[in-house]
C-alpha positions in Angstrom: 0.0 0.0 0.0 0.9 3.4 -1.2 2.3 6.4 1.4 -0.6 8.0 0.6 -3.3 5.6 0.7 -2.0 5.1 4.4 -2.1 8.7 4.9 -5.6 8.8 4.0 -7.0 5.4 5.4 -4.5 4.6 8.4 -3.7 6.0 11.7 -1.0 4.0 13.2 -1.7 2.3 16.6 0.9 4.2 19.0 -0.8 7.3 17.8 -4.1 6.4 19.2 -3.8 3.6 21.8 -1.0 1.6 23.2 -1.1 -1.7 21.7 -2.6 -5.0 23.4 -1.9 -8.5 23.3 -3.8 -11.4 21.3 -5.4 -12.1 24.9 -7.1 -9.0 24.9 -10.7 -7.5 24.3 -10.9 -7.6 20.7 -11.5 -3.7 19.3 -9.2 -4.2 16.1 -6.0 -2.6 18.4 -4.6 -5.9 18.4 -0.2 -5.6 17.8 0.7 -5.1 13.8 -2.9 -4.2 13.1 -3.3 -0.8 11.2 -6.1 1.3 13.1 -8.9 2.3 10.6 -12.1 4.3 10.8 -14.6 1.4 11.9 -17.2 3.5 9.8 -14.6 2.9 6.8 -14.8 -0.2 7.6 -18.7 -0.8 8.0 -19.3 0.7 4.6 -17.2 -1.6 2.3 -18.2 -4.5 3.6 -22.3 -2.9 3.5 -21.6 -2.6 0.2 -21.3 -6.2 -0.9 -24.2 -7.8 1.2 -26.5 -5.5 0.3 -26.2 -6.2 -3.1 -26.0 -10.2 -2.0 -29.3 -10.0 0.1 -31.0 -7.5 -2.7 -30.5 -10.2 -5.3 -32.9 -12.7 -3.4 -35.3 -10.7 -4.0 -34.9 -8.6 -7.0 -35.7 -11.6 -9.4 -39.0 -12.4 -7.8 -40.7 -10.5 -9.4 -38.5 -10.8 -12.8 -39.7 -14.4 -13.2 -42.4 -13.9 -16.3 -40.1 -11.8 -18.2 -36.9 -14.4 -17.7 -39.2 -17.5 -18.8 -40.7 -15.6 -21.6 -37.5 -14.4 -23.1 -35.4 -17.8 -22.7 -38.9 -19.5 -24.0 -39.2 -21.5 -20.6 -42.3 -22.1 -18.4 -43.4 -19.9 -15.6 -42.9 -23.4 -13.4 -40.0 -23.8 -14.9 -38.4 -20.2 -14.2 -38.5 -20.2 -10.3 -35.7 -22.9 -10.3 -33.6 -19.4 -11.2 -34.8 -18.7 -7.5 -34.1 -22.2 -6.0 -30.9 -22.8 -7.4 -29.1 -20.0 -5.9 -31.5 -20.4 -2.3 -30.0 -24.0 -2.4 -26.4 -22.3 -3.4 -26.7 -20.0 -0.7 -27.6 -22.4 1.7 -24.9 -24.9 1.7 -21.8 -22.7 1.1 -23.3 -20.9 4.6 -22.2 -22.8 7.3 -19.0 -23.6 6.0 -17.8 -20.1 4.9 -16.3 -20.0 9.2 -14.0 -23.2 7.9 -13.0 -22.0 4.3 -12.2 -18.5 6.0 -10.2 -19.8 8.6 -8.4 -22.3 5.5 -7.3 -19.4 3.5 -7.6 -16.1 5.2 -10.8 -14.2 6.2 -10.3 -10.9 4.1 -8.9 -13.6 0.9 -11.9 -15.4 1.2 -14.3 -12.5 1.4 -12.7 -10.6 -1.6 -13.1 -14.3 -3.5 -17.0 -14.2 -2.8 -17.3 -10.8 -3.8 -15.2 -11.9 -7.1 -17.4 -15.0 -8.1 -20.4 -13.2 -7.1 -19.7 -10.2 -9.5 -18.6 -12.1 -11.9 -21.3 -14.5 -12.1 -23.6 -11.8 -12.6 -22.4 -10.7 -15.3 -22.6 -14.1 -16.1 -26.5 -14.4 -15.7 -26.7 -11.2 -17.7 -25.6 -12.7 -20.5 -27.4 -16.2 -20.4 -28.4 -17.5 -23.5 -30.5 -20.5 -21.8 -32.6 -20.8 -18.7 -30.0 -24.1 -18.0 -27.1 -21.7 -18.2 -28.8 -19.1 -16.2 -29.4 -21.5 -13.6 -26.0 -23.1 -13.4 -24.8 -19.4 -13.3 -27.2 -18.8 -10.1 -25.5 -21.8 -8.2 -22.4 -19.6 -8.9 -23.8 -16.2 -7.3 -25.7 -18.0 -4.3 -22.0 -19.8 -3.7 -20.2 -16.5 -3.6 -22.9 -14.9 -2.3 -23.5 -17.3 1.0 -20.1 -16.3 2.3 -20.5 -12.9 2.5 -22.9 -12.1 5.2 -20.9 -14.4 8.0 -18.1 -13.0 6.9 -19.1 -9.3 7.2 -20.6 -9.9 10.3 -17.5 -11.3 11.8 -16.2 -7.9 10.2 -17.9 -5.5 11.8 -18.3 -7.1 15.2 -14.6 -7.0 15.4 -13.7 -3.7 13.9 -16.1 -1.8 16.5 -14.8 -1.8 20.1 -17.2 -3.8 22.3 -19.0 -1.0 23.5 -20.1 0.1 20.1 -20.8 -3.6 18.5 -24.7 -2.7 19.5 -23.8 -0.1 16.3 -22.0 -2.5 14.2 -25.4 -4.1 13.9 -27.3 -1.6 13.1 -25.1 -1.4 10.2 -25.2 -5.3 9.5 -29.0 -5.0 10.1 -29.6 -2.0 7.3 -28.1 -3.9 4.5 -29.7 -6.8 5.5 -33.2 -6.0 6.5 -33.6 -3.0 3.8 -32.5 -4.7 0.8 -35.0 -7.3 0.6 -38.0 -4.6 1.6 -36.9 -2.6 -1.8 -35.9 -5.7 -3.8 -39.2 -6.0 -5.3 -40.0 -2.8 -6.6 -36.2 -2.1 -7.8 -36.8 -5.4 -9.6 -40.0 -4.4 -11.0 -39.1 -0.5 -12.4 -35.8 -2.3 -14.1 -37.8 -5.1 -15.8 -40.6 -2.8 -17.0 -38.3 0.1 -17.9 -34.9 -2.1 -19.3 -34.2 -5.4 -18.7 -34.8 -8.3 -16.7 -30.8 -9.0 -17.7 -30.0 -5.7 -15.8 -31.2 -6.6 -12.8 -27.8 -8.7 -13.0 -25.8 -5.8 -14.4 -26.3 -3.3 -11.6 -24.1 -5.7 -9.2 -21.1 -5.1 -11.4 -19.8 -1.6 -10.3 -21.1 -2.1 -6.7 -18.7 -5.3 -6.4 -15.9 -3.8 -8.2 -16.0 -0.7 -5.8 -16.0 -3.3 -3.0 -13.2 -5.2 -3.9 -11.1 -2.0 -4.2 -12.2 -0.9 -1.3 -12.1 -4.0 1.0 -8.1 -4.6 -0.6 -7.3 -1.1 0.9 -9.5 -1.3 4.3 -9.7 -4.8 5.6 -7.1 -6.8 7.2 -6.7 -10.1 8.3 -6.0 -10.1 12.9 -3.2 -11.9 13.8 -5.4 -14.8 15.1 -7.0 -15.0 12.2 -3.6 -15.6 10.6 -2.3 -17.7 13.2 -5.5 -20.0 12.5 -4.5 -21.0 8.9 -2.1 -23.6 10.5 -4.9 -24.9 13.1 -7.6 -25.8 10.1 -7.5 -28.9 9.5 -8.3 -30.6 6.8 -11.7 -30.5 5.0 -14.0 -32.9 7.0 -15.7 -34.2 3.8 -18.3 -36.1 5.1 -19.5 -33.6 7.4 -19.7 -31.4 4.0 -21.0 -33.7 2.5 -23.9 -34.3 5.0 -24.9 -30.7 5.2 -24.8 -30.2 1.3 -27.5 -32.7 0.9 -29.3 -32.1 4.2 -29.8 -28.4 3.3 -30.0 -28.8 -0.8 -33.3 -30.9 -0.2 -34.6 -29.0 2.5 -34.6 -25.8 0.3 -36.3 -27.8 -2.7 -39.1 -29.0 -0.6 -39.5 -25.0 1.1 -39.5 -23.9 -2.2 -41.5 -26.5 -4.3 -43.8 -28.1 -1.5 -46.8 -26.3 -1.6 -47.0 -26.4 -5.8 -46.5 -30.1 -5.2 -49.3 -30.3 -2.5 -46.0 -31.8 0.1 -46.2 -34.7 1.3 -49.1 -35.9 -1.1 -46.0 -35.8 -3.8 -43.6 -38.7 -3.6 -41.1 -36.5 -4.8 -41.3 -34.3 -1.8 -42.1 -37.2 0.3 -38.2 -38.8 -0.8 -36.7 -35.2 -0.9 -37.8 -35.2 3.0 -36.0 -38.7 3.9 -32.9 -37.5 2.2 -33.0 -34.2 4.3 -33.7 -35.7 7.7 -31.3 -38.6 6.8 -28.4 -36.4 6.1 -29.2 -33.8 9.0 -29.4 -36.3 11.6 -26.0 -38.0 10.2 -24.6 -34.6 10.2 -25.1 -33.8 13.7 -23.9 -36.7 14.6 -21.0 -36.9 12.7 -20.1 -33.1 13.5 -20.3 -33.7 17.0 -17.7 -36.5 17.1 -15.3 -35.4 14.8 -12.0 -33.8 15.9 -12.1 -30.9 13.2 -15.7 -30.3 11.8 -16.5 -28.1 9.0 -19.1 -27.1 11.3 -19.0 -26.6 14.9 -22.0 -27.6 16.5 -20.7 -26.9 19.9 -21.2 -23.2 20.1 -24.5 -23.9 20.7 -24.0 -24.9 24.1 -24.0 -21.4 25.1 -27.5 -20.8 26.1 -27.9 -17.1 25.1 -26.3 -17.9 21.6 -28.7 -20.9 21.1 -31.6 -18.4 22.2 -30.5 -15.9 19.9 -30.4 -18.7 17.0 -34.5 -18.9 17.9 -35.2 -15.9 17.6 -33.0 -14.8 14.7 -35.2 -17.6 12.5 -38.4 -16.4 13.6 -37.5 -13.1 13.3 -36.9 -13.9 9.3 -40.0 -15.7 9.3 -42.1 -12.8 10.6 -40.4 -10.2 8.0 -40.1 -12.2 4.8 -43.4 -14.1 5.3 -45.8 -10.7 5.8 -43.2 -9.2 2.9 -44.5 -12.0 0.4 -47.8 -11.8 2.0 -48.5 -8.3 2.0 -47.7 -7.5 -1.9 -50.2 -10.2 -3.2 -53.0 -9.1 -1.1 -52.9 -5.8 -2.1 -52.4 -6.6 -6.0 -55.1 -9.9 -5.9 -57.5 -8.5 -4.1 -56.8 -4.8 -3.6 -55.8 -3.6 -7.6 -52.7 -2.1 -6.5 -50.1 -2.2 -9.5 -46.5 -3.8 -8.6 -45.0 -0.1 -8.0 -48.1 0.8 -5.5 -47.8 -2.4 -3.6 -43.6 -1.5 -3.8 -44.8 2.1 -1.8 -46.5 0.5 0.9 -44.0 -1.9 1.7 -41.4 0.7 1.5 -42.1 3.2 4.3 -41.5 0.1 7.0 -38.1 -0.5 5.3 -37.6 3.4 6.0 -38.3 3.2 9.4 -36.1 0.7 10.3 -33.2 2.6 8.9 -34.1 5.4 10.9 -34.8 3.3 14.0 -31.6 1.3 14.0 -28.9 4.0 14.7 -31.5 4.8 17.9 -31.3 1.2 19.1 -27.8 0.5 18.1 -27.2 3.3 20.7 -29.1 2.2 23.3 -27.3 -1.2 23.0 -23.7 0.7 22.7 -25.4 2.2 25.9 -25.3 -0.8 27.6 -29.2 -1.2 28.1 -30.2 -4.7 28.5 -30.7 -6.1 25.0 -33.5 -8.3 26.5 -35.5 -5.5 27.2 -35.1 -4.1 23.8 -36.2 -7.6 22.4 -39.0 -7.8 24.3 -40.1 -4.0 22.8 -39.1 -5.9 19.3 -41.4 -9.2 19.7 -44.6 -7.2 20.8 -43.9 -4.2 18.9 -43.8 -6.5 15.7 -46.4 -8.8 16.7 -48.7 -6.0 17.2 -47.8 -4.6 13.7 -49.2 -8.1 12.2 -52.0 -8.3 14.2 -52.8 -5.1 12.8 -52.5 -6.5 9.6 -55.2 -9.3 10.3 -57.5 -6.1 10.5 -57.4 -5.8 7.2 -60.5 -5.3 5.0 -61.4 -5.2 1.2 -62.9 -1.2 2.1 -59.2 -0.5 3.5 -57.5 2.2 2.3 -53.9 2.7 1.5 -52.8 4.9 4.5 -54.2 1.5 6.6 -52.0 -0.3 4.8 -48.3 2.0 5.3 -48.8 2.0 9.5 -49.0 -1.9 10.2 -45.5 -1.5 7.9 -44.4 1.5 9.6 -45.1 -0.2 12.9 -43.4 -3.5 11.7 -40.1 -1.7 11.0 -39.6 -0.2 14.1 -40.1 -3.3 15.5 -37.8 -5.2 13.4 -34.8 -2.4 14.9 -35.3 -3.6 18.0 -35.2 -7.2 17.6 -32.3 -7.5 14.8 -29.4 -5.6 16.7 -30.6 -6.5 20.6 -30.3 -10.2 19.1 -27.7 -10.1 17.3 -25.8 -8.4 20.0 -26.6 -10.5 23.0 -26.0 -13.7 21.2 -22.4 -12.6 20.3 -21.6 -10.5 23.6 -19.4 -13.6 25.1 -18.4 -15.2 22.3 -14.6 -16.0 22.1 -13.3 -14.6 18.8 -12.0 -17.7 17.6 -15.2 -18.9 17.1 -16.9 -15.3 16.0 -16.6 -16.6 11.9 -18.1 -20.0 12.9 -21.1 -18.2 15.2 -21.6 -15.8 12.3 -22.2 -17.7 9.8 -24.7 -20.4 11.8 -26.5 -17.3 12.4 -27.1 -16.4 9.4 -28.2 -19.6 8.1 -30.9 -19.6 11.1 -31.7 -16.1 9.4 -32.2 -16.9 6.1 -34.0 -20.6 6.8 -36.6 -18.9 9.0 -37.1 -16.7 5.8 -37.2 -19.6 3.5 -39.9 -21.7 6.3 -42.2 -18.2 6.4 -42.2 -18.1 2.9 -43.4 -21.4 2.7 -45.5 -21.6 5.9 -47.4 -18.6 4.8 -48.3 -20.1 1.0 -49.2 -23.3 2.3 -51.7 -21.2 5.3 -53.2 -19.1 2.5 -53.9 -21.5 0.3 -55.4 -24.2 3.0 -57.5 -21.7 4.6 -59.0 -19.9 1.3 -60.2 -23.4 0.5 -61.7 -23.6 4.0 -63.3 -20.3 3.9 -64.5 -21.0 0.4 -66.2 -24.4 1.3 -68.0 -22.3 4.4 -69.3 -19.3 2.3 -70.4 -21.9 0.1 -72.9 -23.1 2.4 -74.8 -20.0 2.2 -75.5 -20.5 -1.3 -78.7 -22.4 -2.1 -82.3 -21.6 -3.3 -83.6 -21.9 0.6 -81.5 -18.8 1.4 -83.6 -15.9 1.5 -80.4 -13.4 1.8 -78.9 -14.9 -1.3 -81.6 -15.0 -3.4 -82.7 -11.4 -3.1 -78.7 -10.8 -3.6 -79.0 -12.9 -6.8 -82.0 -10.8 -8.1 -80.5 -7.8 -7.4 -77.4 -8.4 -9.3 -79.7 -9.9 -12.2 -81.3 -6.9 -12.6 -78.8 -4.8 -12.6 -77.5 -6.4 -15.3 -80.2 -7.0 -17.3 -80.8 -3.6 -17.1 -77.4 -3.1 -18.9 -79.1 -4.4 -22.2 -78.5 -8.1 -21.5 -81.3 -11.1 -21.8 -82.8 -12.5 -18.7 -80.5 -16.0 -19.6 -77.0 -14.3 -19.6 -78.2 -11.4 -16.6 -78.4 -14.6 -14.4 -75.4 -16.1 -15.6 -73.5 -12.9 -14.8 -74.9 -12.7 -11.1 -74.4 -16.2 -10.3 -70.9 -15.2 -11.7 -70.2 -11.7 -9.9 -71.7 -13.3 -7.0 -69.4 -16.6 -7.0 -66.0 -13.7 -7.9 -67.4 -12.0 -4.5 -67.4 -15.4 -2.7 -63.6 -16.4 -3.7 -63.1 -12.6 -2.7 -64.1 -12.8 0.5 -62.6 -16.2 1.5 -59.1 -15.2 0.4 -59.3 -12.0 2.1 -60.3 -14.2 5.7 -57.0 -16.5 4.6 -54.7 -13.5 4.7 -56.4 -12.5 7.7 -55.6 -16.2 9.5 -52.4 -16.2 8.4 -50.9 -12.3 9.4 -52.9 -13.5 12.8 -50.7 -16.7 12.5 -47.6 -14.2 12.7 -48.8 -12.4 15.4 -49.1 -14.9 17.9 -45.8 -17.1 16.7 -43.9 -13.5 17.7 -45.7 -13.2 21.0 -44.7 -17.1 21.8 -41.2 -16.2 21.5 -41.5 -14.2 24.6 -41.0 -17.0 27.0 -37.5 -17.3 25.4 -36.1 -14.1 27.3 -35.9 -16.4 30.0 -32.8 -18.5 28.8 -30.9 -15.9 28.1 -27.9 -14.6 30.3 -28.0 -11.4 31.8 -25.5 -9.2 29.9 -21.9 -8.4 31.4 -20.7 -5.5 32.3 -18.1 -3.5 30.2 -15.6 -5.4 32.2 -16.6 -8.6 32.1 -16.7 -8.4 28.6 -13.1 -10.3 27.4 -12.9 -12.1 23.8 -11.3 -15.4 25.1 
């Protein structure tokens, strides 16, 4: 590095702080470490995840356009989702292993490299096979950047500001998924769906120019290279399979009707199979890719609950949300993009607040018990929903819902990695952010499979309103008839037409009750997590607060 590019990002350590040993709390002063700006810090490795998390949702709503240009079926197209989920999925919980094998700033430069480049990649597909096999790519390099950043941050920022570091983590992470569908939307209808690719090329190559000049590599992190031990392939094995099924069935199991389809049905054996061999296996060998015995701290455990549930509560009411209002409501794609907005907005204004009060040392417990009823109260506000609603009752529940997400995401993510020894901060890291993103993947899937069981039960009871004998529906039906015989129509097609308006206002009305059962659904899984407070371990003080 250049004079001046250390004038301008380094300050040397005896300038600021006298230097500490390996032993001691972990705040980035550690002996041959440059000091940087944390903020410096925080912002180039934003930069990347972001973009990472943005693209698992940006092609959503892409899908039609992709299988109609590479003349491939709508059915067909969401495998462009599923591959990289699955991708993304597997190369998680090993990222702690492969960073430890060749360097922690090496390996996160690689992921940002493979991820850019296999955008451009997917860009340029010719064939939906291609664009898929370019996807396992991206969801490879993209898996090992949120562990990795996390590990980042939380070590950069002294220990009385990591309550900050995640409220940096938690913007990238939580916003980018809120705007993903409307970004994806404006660039398909005004471009290309091949741009929604492109845009991730100047953000990555600004990222890995910036994380070359910023990040560095603690000695411990150096002095681990010689510890890794080899690659326990079984154990990768194991968790490759368990997690590759398990993603197919969350993604495909309600179009298959679950466990009715004996593809599902086998994809489910395989899972459980190679899960339960895993555990098993991890737990009894010396060096596993994956160390399962983190999770004997209580608080982290805890904080794995709630991290998944938090994920489930956010991205199922975020799928939920945008097809009530366009099904039911008329909203266009952009609309239903503006009401989901304003939440994202407040939890970028909410998480600086909260990431102070956590720097403050306020007990994080207290702040997630604020988050659980703040956001369960936002969803039950949702279940109020009506088809006379109008769109300012739509923008509070996701107003509310944002605030609350501020003050679960950091408190969480905080507490669980208060007393964590930094050795194993890369391998905590990234089992927390699988947690995260398989609680998104089981709301997702909860929430489909919910809507569609109870529309069908709602249907089936509305239906039994409808017969000759009911006086209310007959003087309905003759209403409707004449009105629309009135129109200019024969008496013949006036009843058809009220017998059909009438059966469109049944289906209405028992999808609208579905939505209603399910956001309820959410609201009382947050408020269960409640009891959960309980397990976890009051927080240290400052003092007590040593990276082992």
């Amino acid at each position: 590095m250049s004079a001046i590019t250390q004038d301008v990002f380094l300050q040397e350590t005896q300038s600021t702080a006298p230097s500490q040993t390996v032993g001691e709390d972990v705040n980035f002063h550690v002996d041959g470490m440059p000091r940087i700006n944390p903020w410096l810090i925080a912002v180039t490795v934003t930069m990347a995840t972001f973009m990472e998390v943005l693209d698992t949702s940006v092609a959503n709503v892409a899908l039609p356009h992709i299988a109609g240009s590479l003349s491939a079926g709508v059915d067909e197209s969401t495998w462009v989702l599923t591959s990289y989920l699955v991708s993304n999925a597997i190369i998680l919980p090993i990222s702690p292993w492969l960073g430890g094998r060749i360097g922690r700033k090496r390996f996160y430069q690689l992921c940002v490299i493979l991820f850019t480049v296999s955008s451009l990649l997917c860009g340029l597909a010719p064939s939906l096979g291609m664009l898929i096999f370019f996807r396992i790519l991206q969801g490879l390099g993209g898996g090992g950047l949120q562990p990795t950043e996390q590990a980042i941050l939380f070590e950069s920022f002294p220990a009385e500001k990591r309550g900050m570091a995640a409220a940096v983590y938690g913007m990238g992470v939580l916003f980018a998924p809120i705007i993903g569908p409307t970004l994806g939307g404006w660039i398909t209808d005004n471009y290309s769906w091949r741009w929604i690719f492109f845009i991730n090329l100047p953000v990555g190559a600004l990222s890995i120019f910036m994380t070359q000049l910023v990040v560095f590599d603690p000695p411990y992190i150096k002095a681990l290279k010689n510890k890794v031990g080899k690659i326990d392939a079984v154990g990768l094995g194991m968790v490759a399979l368990g997690l590759g099924f398990l993603q197919i069935i969350l993604d495909k199991g309600q179009r298959e009707d679950w466990f009715e389809s004996g593809f599902i049905f086998r994809m489910a054996i395989c899972s459980a199979l190679a899960l339960v061999f895993f555990v098993i296996w991890e737990l009894r060998v010396a060096h596993p890719v994956v160390n399962l015995r983190i999770l004997k701290d209580r608080t982290f455990s805890t904080g794995m609950v709630l991290i998944f549930m938090t994920g489930f509560v956010l991205y199922g009411s975020i799928v939920l949300l945008p097809i009530y209002l366009q099904s039911l409501m008329g909203y266009t794609a952009m609309l239903s993009g503006l009401v989901i907005s304003p939440g994202g907005i407040a939890t970028l204004l909410m998480m600086p607040l909260v990431g102070a009060l956590v720097s403050k040392r306020v007990d994080p417990r207290i702040l997630i018990f604020i988050g659980l009823v703040v956001t369960a109260a936002s969803v039950f506000q949702m279940s109020q929903f009506n088809l006379e609603a109008g769109f300012a009752n739509f923008i509070w529940p996701r107003i509310v819902q944002g605030i609350g997400l501020a003050f679960l995401f950091i408190p969480v993510n905080t507490a669980a990695f208060a007393a964590m020894p930094r050795e194993t901060m890369n391998e905590g890291t990234g089992l927390f952010n699988l947690m995260r993103n398989l609680g998104g993947s089981f709301g997702i899937a909860a929430v489909a499979t919910v809507l569609s069981r109870r529309q069908q039960v709602h249907s089936a009871h509305l239906s039994e309103f409808i017969n000759p004998l009911n006086p209310n529906f007959q003087s309905r039906v003759q209403g409707v008839q004449q009105f629309v015989a009135n129109s200019g129509s024969g008496a013949a097609t006036a009843q058809q037409h009220s017998l059909g308006l009438l059966n469109g206002l049944l289906e209405r009305n028992a999808a609208m009750q579905a939505f209603v059962d399910d956001f309820w659904m959410l609201g009382v899984l947050m408020l269960a997590m409640l009891p959960l407070l309980l397990f976890m371990r009051k927080p240290a003080k400052d003092s007590e607060i040593v990276m082992h």
